[in-house]
matplotlib code that plots the C-alpha trace (Angstrom):
import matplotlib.pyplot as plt

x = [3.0, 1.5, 4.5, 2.3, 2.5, 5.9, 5.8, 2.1, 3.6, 6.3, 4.3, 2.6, 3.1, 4.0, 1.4, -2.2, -3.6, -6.4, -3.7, -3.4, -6.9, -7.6, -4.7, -6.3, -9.3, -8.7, -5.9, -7.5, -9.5, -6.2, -5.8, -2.0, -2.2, -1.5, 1.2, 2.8, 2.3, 4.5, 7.1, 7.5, 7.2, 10.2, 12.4, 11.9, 13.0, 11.6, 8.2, 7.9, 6.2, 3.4, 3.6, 3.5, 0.5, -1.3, -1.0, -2.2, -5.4, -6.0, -6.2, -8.3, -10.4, -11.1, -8.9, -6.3, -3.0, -1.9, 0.8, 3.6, 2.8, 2.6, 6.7, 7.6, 6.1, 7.8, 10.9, 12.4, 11.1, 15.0, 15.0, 12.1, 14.5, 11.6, 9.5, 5.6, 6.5, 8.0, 4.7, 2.2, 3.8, 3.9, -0.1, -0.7, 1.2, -1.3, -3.9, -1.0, -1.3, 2.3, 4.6, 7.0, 9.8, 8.9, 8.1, 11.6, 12.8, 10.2, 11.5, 14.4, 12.8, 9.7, 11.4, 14.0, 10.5, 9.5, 12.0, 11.4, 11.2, 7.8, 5.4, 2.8, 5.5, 6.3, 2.3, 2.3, 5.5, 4.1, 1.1, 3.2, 5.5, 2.1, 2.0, 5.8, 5.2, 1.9, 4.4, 7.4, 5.9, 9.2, 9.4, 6.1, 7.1, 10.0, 7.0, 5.0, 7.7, 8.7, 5.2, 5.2, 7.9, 6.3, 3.3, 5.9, 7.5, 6.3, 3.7, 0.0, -1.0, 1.6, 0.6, -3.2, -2.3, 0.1, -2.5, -5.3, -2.2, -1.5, -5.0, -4.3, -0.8, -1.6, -0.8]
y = [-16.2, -16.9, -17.4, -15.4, -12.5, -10.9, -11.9, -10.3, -7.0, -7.3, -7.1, -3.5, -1.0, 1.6, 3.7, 2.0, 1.0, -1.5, -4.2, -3.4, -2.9, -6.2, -8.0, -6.2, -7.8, -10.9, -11.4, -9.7, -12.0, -14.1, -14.2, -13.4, -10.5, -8.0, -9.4, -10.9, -7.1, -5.6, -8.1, -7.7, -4.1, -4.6, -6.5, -5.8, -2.4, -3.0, -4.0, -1.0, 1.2, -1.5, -2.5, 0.5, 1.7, -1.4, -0.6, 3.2, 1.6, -0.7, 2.2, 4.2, 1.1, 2.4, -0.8, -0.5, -2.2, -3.6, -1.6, -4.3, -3.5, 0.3, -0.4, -2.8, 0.4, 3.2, 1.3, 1.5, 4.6, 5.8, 2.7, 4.3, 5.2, 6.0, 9.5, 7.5, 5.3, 8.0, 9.7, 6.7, 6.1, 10.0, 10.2, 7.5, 8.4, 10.8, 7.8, 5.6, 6.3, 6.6, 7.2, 9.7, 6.9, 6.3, 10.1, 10.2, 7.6, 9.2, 13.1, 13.3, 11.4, 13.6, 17.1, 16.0, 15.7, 18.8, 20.1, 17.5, 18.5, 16.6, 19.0, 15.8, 14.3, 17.9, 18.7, 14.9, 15.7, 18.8, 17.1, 14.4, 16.3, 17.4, 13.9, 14.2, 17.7, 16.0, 13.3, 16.1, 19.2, 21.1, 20.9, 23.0, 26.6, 25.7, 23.8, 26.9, 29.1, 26.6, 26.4, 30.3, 30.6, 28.1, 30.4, 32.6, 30.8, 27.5, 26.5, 27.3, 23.5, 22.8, 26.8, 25.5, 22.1, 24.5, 27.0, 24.5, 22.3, 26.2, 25.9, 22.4, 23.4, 22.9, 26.2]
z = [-3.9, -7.5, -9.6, -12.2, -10.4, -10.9, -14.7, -15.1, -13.5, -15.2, -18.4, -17.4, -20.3, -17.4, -18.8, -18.8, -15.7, -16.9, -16.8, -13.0, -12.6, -13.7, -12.0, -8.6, -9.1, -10.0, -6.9, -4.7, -3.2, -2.3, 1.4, 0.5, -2.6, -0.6, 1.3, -1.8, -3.4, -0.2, -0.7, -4.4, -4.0, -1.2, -3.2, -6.8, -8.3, -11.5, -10.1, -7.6, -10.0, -10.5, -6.5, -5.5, -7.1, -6.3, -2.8, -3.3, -5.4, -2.8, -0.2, -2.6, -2.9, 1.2, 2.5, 5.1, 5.7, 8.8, 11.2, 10.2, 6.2, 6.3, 8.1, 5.3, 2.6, 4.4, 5.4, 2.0, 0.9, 0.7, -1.9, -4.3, -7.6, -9.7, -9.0, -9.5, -7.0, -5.0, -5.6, -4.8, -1.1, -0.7, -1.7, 0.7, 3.4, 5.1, 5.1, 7.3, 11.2, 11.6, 15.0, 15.5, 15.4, 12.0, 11.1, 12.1, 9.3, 6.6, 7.5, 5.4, 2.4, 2.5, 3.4, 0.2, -2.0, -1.5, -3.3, -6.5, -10.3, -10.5, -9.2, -8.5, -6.0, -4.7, -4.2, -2.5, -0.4, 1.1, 2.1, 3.4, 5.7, 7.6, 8.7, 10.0, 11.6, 13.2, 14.8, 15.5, 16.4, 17.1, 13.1, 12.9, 12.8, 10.1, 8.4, 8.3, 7.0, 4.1, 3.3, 3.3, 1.3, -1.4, -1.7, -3.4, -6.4, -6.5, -9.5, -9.1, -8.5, -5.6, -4.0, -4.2, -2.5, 0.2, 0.9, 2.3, 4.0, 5.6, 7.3, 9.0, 10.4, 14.2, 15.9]

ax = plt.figure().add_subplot(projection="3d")
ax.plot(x, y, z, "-o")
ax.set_aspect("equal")
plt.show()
């Protein structure tokens, strides 16, 4: 790993993503910027922010992650103190092909989101538990009826995101 790398992420405003932008496309060319993201992102509270939404950017930049760096991501999602970094992996998680092993691990993280005061991780969260149901189909008709239920009292953005998630809940 650069030793630049933690101190120029470290010097994000938290607000302004040119800085990340730029640091993306200069590094990313480096056979091991992506690895060296995961790991900084896994061991680095105060850089998870920054980490983690490299690695959303990098997915919206139509790139994938091997099966080994999606489980270092989700295995720490428990860890994520911080509700954008909560959000990014929650955004991206429907783009991972995850197993029902580790829809087991993500299911309590993810069910515990949808209940958030951040209505952007809540939207996220409800889009992310589709990927769990998916994976656990016993949780489907529970899924359905907390979706349902959502339709009633939750804020007009997170009802729009639940009402086309209600029309890809497999029967």
């Amino acid at each position: 790993m650069k030793d630049d790398l933690p101190h120029s992420l470290a010097h994000w405003d938290g607000k302004h993503i040119d800085h990340l932008v730029s640091l993306y496309n200069s590094h990313i060319s480096d056979a091991t910027f992506i690895d060296d993201i995961i790991q900084l992102y896994q061991s680095h509270e105060d850089l998870r922010r920054a980490t983690s939404w490299l690695i959303k950017h990098h997915y919206d930049k139509a790139n994938t992650l091997s099966v080994k760096q999606v489980n270092k991501i989700l295995g720490i999602v428990n860890h994520l103190q911080h509700w954008e970094s909560q959000l990014h992996v929650l955004q991206i998680m429907p783009k991972f092909n995850i197993d029902s092993k580790m829809a087991e691990h993500l299911e309590p993280f993810v069910r515990e989101k949808m209940s958030s005061s951040k209505k952007f991780v809540k939207a996220a969260a409800y889009e992310a538990y589709l990927e769990i149901v998916r994976n656990i189909p016993e949780l489907r008709h529970e899924y359905r009826l907390i979706c349902e239920e959502a339709l009633t009292h939750e804020s007009a953005s997170v009802r729009a995101k639940v009402r086309k998630i209600l029309k890809k809940i497999p029967d």
